[in-house]
C-alpha positions in Angstrom: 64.3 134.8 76.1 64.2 133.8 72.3 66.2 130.4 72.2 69.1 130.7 69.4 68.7 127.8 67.7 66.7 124.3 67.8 66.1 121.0 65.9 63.0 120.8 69.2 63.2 121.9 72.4 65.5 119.4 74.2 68.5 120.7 71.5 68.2 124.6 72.2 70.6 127.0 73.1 69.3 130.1 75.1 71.7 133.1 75.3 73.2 132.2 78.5 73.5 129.1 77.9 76.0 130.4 74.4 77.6 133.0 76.7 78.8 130.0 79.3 79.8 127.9 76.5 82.1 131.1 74.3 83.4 132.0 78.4 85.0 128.8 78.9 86.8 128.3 75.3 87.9 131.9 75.7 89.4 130.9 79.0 91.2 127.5 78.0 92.3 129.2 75.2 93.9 131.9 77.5 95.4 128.7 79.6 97.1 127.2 76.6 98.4 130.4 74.6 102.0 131.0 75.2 103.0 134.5 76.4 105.6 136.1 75.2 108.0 136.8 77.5 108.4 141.0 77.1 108.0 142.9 79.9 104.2 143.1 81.2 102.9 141.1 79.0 102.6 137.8 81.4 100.9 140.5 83.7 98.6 141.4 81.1 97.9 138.2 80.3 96.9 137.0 84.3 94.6 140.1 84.1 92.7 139.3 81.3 92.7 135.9 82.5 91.3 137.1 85.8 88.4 139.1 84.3 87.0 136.3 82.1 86.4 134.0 85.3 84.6 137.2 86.9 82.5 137.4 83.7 82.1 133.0 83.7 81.0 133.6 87.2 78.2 136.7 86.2 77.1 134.2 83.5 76.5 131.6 85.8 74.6 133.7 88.1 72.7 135.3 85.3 71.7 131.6 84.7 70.4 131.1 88.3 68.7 134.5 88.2 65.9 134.7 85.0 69.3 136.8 82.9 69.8 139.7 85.6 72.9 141.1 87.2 73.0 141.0 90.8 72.9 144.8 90.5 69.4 144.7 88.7 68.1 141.9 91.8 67.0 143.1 95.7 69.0 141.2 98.6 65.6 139.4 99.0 66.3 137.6 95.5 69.7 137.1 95.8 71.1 140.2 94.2 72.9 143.3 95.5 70.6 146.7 94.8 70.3 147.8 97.6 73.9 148.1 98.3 75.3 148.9 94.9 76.5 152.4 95.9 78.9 150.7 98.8 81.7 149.8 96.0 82.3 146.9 94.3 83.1 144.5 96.4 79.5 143.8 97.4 78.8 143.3 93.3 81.9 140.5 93.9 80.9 138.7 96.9 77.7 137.5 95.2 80.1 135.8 93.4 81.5 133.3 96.0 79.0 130.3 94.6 80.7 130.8 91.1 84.7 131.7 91.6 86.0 129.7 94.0 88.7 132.5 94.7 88.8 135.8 95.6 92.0 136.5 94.0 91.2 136.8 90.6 89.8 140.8 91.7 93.2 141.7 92.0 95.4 142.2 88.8 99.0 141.2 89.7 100.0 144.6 88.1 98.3 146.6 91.1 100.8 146.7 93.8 99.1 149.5 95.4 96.7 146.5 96.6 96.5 143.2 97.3 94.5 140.4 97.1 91.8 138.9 99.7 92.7 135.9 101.4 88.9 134.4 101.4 85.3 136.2 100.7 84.8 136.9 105.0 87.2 139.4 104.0 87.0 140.4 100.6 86.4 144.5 100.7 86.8 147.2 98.2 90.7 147.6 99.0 91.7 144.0 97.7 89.7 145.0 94.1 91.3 146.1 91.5 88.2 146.2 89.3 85.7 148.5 88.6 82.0 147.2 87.7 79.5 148.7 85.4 75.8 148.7 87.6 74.1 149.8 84.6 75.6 147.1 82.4 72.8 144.5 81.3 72.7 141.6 79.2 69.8 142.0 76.4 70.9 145.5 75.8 74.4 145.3 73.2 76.4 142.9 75.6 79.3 142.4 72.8 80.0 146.2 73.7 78.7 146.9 77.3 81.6 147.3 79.3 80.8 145.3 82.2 84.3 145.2 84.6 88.2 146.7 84.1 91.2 148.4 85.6 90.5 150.6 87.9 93.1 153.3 86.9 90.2 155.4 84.7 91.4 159.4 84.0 88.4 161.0 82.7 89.3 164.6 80.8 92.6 164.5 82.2 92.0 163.9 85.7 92.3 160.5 87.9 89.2 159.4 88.6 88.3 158.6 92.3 87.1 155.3 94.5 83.2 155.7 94.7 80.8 156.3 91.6 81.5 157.3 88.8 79.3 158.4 86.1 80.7 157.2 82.9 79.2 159.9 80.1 80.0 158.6 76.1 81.2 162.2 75.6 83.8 162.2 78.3 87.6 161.9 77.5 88.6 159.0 79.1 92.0 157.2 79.1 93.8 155.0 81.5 96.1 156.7 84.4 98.9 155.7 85.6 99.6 152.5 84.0 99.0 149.2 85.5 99.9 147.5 82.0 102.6 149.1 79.9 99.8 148.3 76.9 97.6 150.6 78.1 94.6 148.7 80.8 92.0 145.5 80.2 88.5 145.1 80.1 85.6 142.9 80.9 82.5 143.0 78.5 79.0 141.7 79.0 79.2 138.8 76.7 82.1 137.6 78.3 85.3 138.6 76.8 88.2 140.5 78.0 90.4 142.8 75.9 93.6 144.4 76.2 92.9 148.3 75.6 95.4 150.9 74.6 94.5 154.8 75.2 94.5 155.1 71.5 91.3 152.5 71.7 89.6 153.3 74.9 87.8 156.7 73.9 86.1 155.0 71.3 85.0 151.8 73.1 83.1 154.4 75.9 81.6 156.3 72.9 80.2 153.3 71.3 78.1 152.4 74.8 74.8 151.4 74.6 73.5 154.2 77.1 74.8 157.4 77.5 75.9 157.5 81.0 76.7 153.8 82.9 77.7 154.4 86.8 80.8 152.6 87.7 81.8 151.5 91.1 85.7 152.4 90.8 87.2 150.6 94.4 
């Protein structure tokens, strides 16, 4: 990887390196914001605040692992491929080094789930986030959508727990609302944004590859 900048070696940035630094001032500065106090907004909030230390904690592991996703790595070298059709969960537990809790895979606005009390336990019914296998992080990551709400309706109907092939030319809007501003998303430089339906279609149609296969829980 090209380093971003240097005055010699021992002062260079590499990518991940940037990534890990923009992750953690996007999070304090979640911490300190106030919220206004309208209704689902502290909700919204907690979520987005919940996807950016899932994205700190795929930067980190990017950094242990020569810039790969766990989905792009066998079990053998620490990653997950072999078992990336089994959900998301498995894409999460990989995680345990970097997020010291498992609660931050449930938004507080899903209260048709609930959170895992520790990683022995942590399966697909205590997520609330979908996760991109196809995402990768030399390929557009401001863009990639790399995590979000599961509650996806792709041409008008709900899409279903398992895989889902995300196409650029599918109509896709969020279902049943679990934020009264529409749903939140992860991307694979490490910020999280609050998406309305208005927003959504154009965000999928501006992927970098045509189809990305998301494990919805």
């Amino acid at each position: 990887m090209k380093e971003l900048s240097a005055q010699g070696a021992s002062k260079a940035f590499t990518l991940i390196e940037v990534l890990v630094v923009l992750a953690v001032v996007m999070m304090l500065g979640a911490l300190v914001t106030p919220v206004i106090d309208r209704p689902g907004r502290a909700v919204t909030a907690r979520c987005l605040g919940n996807l950016r230390q899932i994205e700190i904690g795929y930067v980190m592991f990017l950094s242990d692992h020569h810039e790969k996703f766990p989905w792009q790595l066998s079990s053998d070298q620490g990653g997950t491929y072999e078992v990336s059709a089994n959900g998301p969960a498995a894409q999460f537990q990989v995680l345990a080094t970097y997020t010291s809790k498992p609660e931050v895979f449930h938004c507080p606005g899903d209260t048709a789930r609930h959170p895992a009390a520790s990683y022995d336990v942590l399966n697909n019914t205590n997520i609330s986030y979908f996760v991109n296998i196809d995402a990768v992080i030399t390929n557009a990551p401001s863009i990639t959508i790399l995590l979000g709400d599961r509650n996806l309706r792709a041409n008008g109907r709900p899409v279903n727990t398992g895989l889902f092939n995300l196409a650029t030319n599918l109509n896709v809007s969020w279902a049943a609302p679990v934020h009264p501003q529409g749903g939140s998303l992860g991307f694979a430089d490490g910020h999280a944004e609050s998406v309305p339906n208005a927003k959504l279609k154009a965000i999928v149609q501006r992927q970098p590859t045509a189809t990305s296969r998301l494990l919805i829980p």
